[in-house]
C-alpha positions as CSV (number, residue, x, y, z in Angstrom):
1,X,-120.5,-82.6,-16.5
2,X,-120.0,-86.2,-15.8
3,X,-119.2,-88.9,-13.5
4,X,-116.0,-91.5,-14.8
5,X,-115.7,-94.7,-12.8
6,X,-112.5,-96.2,-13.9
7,X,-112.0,-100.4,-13.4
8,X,-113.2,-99.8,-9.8
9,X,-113.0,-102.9,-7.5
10,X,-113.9,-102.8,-3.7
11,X,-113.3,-105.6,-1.2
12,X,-114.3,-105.1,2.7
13,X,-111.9,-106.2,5.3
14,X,-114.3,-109.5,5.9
15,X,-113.5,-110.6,2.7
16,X,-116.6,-109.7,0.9
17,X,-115.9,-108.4,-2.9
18,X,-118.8,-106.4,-3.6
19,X,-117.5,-104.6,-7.2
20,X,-115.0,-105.8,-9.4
21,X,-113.7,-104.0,-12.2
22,X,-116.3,-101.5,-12.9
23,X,-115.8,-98.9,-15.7
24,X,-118.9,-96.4,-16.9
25,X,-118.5,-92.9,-17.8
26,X,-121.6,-90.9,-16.9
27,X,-123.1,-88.2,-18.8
28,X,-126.0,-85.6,-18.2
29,X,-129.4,-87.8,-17.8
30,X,-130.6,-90.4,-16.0
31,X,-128.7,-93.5,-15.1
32,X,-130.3,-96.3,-14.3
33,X,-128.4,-99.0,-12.5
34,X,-130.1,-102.3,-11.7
35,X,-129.0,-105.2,-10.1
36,X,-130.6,-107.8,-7.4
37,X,-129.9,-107.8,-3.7
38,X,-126.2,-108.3,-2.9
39,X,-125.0,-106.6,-6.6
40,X,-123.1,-104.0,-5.6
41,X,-125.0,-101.3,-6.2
42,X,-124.7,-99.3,-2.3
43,X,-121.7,-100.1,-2.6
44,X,-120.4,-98.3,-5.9
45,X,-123.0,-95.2,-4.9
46,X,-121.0,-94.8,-1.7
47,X,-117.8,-94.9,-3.6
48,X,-119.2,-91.9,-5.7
49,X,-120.8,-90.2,-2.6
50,X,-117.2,-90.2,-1.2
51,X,-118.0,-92.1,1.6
52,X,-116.2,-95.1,0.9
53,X,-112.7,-95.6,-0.9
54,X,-112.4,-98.1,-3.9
55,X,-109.7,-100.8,-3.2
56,X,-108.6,-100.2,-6.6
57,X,-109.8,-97.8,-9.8
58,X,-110.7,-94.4,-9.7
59,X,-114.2,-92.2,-9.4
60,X,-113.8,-88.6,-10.5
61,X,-117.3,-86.6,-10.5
62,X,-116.4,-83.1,-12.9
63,X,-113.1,-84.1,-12.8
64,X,-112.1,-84.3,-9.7
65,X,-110.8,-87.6,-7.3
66,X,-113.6,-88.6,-4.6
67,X,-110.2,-89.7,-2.7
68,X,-107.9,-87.2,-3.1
69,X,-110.5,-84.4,-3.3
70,X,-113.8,-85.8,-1.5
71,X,-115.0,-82.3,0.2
72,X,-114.3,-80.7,-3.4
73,X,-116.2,-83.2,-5.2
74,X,-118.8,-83.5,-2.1
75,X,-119.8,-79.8,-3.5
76,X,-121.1,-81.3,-6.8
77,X,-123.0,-84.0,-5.2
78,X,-127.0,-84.6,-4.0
79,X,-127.5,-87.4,-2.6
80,X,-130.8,-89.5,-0.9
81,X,-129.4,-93.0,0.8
82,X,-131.6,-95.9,0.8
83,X,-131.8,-95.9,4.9
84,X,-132.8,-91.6,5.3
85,X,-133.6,-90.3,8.6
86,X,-136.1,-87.4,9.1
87,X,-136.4,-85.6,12.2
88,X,-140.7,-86.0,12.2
89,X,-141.4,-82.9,14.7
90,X,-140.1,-80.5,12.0
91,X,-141.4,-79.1,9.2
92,X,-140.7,-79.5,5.8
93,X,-139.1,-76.1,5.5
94,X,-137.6,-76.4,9.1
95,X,-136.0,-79.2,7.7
96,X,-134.4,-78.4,4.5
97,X,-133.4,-75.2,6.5
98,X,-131.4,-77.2,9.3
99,X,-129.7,-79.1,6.3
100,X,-128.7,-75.8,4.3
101,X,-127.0,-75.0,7.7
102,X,-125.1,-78.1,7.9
103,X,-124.0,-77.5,4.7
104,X,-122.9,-74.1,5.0
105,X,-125.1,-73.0,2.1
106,X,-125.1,-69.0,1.8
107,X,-128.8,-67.9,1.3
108,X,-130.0,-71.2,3.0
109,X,-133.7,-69.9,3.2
110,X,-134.2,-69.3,-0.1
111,X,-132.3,-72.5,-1.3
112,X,-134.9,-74.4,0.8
113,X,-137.9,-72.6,-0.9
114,X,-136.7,-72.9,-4.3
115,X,-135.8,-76.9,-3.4
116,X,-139.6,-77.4,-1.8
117,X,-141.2,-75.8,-4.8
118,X,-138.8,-77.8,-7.3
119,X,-140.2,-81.1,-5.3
120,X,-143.9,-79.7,-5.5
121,X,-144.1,-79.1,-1.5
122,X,-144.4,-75.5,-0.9
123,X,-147.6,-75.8,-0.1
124,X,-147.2,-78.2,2.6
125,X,-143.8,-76.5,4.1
126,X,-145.5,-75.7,7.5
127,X,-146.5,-78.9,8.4
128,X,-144.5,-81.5,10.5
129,X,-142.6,-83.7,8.1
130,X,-144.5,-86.7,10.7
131,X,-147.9,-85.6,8.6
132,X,-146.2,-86.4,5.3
133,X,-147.2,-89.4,3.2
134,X,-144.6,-91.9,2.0
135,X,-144.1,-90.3,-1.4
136,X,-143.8,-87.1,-0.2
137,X,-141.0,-88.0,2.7
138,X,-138.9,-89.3,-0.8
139,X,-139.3,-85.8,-2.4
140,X,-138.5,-83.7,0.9
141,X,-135.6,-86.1,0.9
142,X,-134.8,-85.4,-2.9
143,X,-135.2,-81.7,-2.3
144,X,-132.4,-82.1,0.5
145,X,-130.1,-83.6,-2.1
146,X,-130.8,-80.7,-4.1
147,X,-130.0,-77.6,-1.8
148,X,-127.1,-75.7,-3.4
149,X,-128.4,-77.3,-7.0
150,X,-125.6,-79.5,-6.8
151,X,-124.8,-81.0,-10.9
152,X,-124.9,-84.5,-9.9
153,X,-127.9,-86.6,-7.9
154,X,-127.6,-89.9,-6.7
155,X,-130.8,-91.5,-5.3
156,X,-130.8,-94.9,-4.1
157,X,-134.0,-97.1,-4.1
158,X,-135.9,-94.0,-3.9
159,X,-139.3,-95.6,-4.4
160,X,-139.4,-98.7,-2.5
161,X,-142.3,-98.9,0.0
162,X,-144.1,-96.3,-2.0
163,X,-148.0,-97.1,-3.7
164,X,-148.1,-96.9,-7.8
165,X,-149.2,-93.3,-7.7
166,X,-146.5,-91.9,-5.8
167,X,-143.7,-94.3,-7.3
168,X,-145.0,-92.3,-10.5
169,X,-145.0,-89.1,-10.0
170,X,-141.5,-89.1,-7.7
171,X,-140.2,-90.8,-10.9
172,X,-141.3,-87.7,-13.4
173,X,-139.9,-85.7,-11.0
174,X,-136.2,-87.2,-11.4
175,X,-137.3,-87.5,-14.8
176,X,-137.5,-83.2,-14.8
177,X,-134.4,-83.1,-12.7
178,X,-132.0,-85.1,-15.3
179,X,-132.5,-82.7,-17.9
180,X,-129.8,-80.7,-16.9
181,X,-127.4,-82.5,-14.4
182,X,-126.5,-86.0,-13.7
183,X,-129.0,-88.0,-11.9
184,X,-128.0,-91.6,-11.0
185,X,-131.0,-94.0,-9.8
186,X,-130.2,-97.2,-8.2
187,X,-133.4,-99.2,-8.2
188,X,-134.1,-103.1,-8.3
189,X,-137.3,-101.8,-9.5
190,X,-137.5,-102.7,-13.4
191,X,-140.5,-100.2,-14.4
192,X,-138.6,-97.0,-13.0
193,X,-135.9,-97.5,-15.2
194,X,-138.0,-98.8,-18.2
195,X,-139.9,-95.1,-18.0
196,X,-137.5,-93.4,-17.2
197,X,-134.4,-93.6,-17.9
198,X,-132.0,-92.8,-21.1
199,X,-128.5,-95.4,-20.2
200,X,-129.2,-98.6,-17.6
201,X,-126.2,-100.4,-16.4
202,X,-126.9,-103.6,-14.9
203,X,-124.7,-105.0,-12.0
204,X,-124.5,-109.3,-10.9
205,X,-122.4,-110.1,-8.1
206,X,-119.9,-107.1,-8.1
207,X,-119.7,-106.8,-12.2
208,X,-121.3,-105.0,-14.6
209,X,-122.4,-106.9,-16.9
210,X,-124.4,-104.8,-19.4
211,X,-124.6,-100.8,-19.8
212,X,-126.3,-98.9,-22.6
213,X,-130.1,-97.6,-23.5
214,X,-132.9,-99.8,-22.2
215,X,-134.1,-100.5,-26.1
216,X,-130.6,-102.4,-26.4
217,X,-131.2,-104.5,-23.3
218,X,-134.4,-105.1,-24.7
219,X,-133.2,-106.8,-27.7
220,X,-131.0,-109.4,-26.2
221,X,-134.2,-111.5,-24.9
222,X,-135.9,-111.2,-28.2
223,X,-136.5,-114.8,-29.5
224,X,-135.8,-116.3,-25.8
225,X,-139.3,-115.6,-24.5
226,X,-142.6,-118.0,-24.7
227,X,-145.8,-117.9,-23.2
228,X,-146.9,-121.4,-22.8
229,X,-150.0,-123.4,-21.2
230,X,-149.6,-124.3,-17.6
231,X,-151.0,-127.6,-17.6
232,X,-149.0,-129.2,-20.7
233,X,-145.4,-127.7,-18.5
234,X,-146.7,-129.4,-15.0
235,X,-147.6,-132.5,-17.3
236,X,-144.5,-132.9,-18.5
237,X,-143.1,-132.8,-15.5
238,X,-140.7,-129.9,-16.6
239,X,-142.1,-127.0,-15.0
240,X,-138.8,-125.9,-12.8
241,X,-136.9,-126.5,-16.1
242,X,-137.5,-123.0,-17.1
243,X,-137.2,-119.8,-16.3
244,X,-140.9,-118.2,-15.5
245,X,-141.0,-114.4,-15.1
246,X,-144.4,-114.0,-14.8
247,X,-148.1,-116.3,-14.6
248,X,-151.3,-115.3,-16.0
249,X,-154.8,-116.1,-15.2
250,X,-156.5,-116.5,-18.7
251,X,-160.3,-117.7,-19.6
252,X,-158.6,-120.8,-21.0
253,X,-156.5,-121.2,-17.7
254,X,-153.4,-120.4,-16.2
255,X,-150.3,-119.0,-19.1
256,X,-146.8,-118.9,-18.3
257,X,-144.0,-116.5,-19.4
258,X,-140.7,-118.2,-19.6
259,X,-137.3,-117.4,-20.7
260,X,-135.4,-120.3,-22.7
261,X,-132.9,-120.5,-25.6
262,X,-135.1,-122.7,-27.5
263,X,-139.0,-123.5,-27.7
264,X,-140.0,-125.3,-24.2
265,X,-143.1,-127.1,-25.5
266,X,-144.7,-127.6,-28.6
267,X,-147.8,-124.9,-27.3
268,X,-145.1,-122.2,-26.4
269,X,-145.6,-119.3,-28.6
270,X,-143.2,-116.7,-28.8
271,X,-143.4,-113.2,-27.9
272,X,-142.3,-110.2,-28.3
273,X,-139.6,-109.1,-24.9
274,X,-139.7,-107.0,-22.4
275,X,-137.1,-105.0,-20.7
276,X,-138.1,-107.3,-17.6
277,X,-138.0,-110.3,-19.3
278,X,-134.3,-108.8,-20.9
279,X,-133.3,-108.3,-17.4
280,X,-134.0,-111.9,-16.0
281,X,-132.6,-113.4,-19.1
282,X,-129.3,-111.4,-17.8
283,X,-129.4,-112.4,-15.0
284,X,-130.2,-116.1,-15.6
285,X,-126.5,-116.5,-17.1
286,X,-128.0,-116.9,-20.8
287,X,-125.7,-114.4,-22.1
């Protein structure tokens, strides 16, 4: 069970090169791929999703070509876009029933019940999908992706717009699902991958540029991160020198959390890194 992206490149007619030479083999778990705006990331879901071709390389998902086979391998796939319409007079089980009909499903009804109660909404499966909170839209649309308990999910930005509670649970839900299939988050969220996830591949302008447990990323901004004073930076007149991930009000004033090679200032202490701070250090073109 496993998806196998082979030196995959995509170029659109305008021009635009959105992946260049991508290669990742994934296996049963969660996948976590980051990247900024702009990355690439749509872009290489769609090309698993089948429902765009690769300019060059090759996606199989269990084995099979999502161009020379796309309704075979369309049978193995769930999958929740970042833009998802809802159709708000419905109800939830209205809803996941109308789906199971577009998909052909064979006992739809019951493949909408056991999807609504996987998602934690059988409770609230007679009432209009327009009643629904935020989070609970994301897990209706997660339990679409999951009628026929297809092996491999792909959700894309599943929890942006969503308040810290819901972000948390809809996260140990996927967390629950990837036990036993492949589950592939795109997210430019770093705190749902850091809880979360068991591989993260991280994509910059088209390329993947880093792909293995979150503890490895980790490590590559240990040594490269500093807090250090506000004041003696802005003194110094080298404050847009560095690279600040975060500020911090403190009772001895305002801290900074910057990323650099060496010690910025004579006050920086180091600390230890993050997988956010590893992730902007990646980013920043250290490595």
């Amino acid at each position: 069970m496993s998806v196998a992206i082979e030196s995959v490149s995509k170029q659109y007619p305008n021009g635009v090169r959105a992946l260049t030479e991508v290669s990742v083999t994934i296996e049963v778990g969660m996948f976590g791929l980051l990247g900024p705006n702009g990355a690439g990331k749509t872009t290489l879901l769609k090309t698993i999703a089948t429902l765009i071709a690769p300019t060059s390389g090759r996606v199989t998902v269990m084995g099979h070509d999502v161009v020379i086979k796309p309704q075979k391998v369309r049978r193995y796939l769930g999958y929740l876009p970042q833009e998802f319409g809802l159709y708000q007079q419905l109800t939830g089980w209205e809803f996941l029933d109308y789906v199971g009909c577009l998909k052909s499903l064979k006992r739809r009804r019951q493949a909408a019940t056991e999807a609504l109660e996987a998602v934690g909404l059988i409770d609230v499966a007679r009432r209009r999908v327009s009643t629904y909170s935020g989070g609970m839209k994301q897990r209706l649309g997660i339990a679409q992706a999951l009628l026929g308990s297809p092996p491999v999910l792909i959700v894309d930005e599943p929890t942006v717009g969503l308040d810290p509670a819901e972000r948390i649970r809809f996260r140990n839900l996927l967390a629950q699902l990837a036990k036993d299939r492949v589950v592939i988050l795109s997210t430019h969220i770093v705190g749902d991958i850091e809880r979360s996830c068991d591989t993260v591949g991280v994509l910059r302008a088209g390329r993947l540029i880093f792909c293995d447990c979150p503890q490895r990323l980790t490590q590559k901004s240990q040594g490269h991160v500093w807090e250090v004073p506000s004041d003696s930076l802005v003194h110094d007149g080298r404050l847009e020198q560095w690279q600040i991930v975060s500020t911090q009000h403190r009772v001895d004033g305002l801290t900074l959390r910057v990323i650099s090679e060496q010690k910025p200032h004579a006050q920086a202490l180091s600390v230890e890194s993050t997988l956010e701070d590893a992730y902007m250090y990646l980013l920043g073109g250290v490595l």
